[in-house]
Each structure stands twice: as structure tokens, then as C-alpha cells.
C-alpha positions as CSV (number, residue, x, y, z in Angstrom):
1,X,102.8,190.4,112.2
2,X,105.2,187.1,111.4
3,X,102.8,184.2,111.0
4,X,99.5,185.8,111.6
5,X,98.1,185.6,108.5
6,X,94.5,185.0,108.0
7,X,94.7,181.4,107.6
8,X,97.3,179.2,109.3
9,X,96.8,175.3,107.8
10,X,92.8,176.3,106.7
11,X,92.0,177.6,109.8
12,X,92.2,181.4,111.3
13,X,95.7,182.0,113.3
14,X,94.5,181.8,117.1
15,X,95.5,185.3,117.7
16,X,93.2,186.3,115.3
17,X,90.2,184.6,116.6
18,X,91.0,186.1,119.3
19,X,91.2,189.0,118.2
20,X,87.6,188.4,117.1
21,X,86.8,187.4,120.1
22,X,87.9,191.2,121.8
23,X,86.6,193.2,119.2
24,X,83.3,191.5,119.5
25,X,83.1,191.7,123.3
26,X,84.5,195.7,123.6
27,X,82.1,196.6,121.4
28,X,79.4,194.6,122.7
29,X,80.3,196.0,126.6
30,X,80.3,199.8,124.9
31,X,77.0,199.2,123.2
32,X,74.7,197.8,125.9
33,X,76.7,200.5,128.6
34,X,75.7,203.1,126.1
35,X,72.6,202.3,125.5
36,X,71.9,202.1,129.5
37,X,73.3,205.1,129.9
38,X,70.8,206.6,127.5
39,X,67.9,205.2,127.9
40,X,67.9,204.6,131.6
41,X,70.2,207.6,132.5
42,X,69.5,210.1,130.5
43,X,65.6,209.8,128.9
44,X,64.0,207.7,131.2
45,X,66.0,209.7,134.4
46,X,65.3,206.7,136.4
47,X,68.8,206.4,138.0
48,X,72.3,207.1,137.7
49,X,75.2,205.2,137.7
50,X,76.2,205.8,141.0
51,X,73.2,207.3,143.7
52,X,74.5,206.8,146.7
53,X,75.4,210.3,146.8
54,X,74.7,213.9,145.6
55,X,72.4,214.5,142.0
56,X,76.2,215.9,140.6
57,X,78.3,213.3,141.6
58,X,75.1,211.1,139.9
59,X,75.5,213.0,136.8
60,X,79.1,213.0,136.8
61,X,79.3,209.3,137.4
62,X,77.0,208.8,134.6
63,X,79.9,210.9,132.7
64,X,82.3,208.1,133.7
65,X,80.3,205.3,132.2
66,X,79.4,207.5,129.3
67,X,83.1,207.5,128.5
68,X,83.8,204.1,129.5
69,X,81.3,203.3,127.0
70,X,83.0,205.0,123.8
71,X,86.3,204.0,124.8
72,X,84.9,200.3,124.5
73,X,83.2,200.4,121.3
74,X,85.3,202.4,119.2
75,X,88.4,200.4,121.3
76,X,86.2,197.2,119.3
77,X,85.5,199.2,116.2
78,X,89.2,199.8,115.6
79,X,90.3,196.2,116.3
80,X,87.4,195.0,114.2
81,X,88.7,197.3,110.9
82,X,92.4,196.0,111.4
83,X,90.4,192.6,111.4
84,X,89.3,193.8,108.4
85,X,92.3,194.8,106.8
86,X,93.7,191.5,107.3
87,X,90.6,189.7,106.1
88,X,90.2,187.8,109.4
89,X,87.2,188.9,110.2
90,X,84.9,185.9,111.0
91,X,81.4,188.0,111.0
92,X,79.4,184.9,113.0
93,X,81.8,184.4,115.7
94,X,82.6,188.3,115.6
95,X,78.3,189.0,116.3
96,X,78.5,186.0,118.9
97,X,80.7,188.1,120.8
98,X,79.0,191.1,120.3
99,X,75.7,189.7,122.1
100,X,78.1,187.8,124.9
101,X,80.0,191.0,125.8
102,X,76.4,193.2,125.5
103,X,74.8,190.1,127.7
104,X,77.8,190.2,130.0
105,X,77.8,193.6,130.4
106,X,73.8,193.7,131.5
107,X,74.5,191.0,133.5
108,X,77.3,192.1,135.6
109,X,74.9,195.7,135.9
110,X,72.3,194.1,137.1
111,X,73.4,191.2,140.0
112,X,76.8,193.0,140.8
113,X,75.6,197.0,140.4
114,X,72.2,196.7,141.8
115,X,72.3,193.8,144.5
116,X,75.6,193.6,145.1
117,X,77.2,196.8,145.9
118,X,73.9,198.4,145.4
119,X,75.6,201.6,144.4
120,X,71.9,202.3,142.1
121,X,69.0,200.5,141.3
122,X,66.9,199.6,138.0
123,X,64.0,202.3,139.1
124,X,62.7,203.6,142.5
125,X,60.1,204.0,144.3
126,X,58.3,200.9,143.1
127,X,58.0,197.1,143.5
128,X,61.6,196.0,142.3
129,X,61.0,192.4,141.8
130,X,59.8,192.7,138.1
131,X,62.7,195.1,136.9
132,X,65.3,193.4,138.4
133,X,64.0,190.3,136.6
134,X,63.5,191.8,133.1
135,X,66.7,193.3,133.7
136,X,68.9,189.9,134.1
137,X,66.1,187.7,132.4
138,X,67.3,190.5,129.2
139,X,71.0,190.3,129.9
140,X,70.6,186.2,130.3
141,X,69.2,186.3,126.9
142,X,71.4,188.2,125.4
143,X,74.6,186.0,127.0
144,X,72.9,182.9,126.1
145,X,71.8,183.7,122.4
146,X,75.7,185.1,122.0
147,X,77.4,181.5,123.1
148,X,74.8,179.9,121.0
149,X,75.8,181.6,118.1
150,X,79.7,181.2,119.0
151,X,79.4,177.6,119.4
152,X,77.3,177.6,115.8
153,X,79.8,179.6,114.3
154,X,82.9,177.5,115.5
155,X,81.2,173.5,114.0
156,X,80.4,175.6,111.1
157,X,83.6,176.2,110.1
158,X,85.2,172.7,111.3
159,X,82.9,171.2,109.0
């Protein structure tokens, strides 16, 4: 692309960092939804995606996310490797997203998934207060730690 090289005056072009930015967070989103989807889904059988309905439609829902989660993190992956082809890769910033989009991800599982539209919960059958907790608490971490790190990354390299 015209002008997109990987430095523009010293610094990364913008749409690059960008770039970054996306690669870091798809990846991040397809990683933690993966991971629910295995752990919580499929090993530990404590819910599926969606319960508000049939065991099938629960399986086929967890299908859905399955595939939502692949399409994100190889989506990332394949921005990341152009990244790479283009030397732009910035691999602080690039992890900062990871752990923002993974955070973001949990996050939005947890208060919009469970409380909100309530369409499945952490676990059943049991005092919710303490999984729902862990559950943001983990996401809240995760989101935190991520900007951290992005901030970090960014007065690195102005300096």
C-alpha cells in the first residue's frame, strides 16, 4: 500500500498500529471464546452458550461460538503474519491487545451474557455469587493488565 510503510517520520504509519491493534484484539476475542467454549462447554459441561432452550439447540449454539471463535483468531493470525511481512509488527502493543480483546471478551460474557440477557449462566445449581465474581474479577484482570501494557508499550517507544 502507498505510504504505509513501516515507519512514516520514525514512528509506525497509523494504519499499521492499527492494524496491531485488530490483530491483537481478534485474536485475543477467539482465544478467550475458545477457551470458554472448551473448558466450560465442552469438559467441565457446566453450560452452553445459549440454555434457554433444548440440550440441541445448547450444543448447536455452542457450535456457533465455536466458529465464531476460529474465525477471530485465525482472522488475527492472518493480519498479524501480513504485519509481519511488512515488519510492523510491534510485539508489546500487539500482546497488549491480545489480553484487552481476551479481557473484553470475558467481560462482555460475563455482565452482558449472564446478567444481562441471561441467555446461560457461569454454573447451576449452586450459590452464583462467587463465579460470577471470579468470572468478571478474571476478565477485569485480564482488560486491565492489557491497557497497562498498551500504555507501556506506546511511552516506550516515544522515548
Amino acid at each position: 500500500m502507498e505510504n504505509e510503510g513501516p515507519s512514516h517520520g520514525g514512528k509506525l504509519h497509523p494504519k499499521l498500529k492499527k492494524r496491531n491493534l485488530w490483530s491483537g484484539l481478534l485474536f485475543g476475542i477467539g482465544l478467550m471464546a475458545f477457551v470458554d467454549e472448551v473448558i466450560f462447554h465442552q469438559l467441565l459441561q457446566w453450560h452452553h452458550f445459549y440454555d434457554l432452550a433444548t440440550p440441541k439447540i445448547g450444543i448447536f449454539a455452542d457450535g456457533l461460538l465455536n466458529s465464531f471463535a476460529w474465525f477471530a483468531a485465525i482472522g488475527g493470525l492472518f493480519m498479524f503474519a501480513d504485519l509481519r511481512r511488512r515488519q510492523a509488527v510491534r510485539m508489546r502493543y500487539w500482546i497488549a491487545s491480545v489480553f484487552i480483546g481476551a479481557g473484553a471478551f470475558q467481560l462482555f460474557d460475563g455482565i452482558i451474557d449472564h446478567k444481562v440477557l441471561r441467555i446461560h449462566q457461569v454454573r447451576y445449581n449452586v450459590d452464583l455469587w462467587i463465579y460470577d465474581l471470579s468470572w468478571n474479577l478474571f476478565g477485569a484482570a485480564l482488560l486491565i493488565a492489557g491497557l497497562i501494557l498498551s500504555r507501556s508499550s506506546t511511552e516506550r517507544r516515544s522515548a
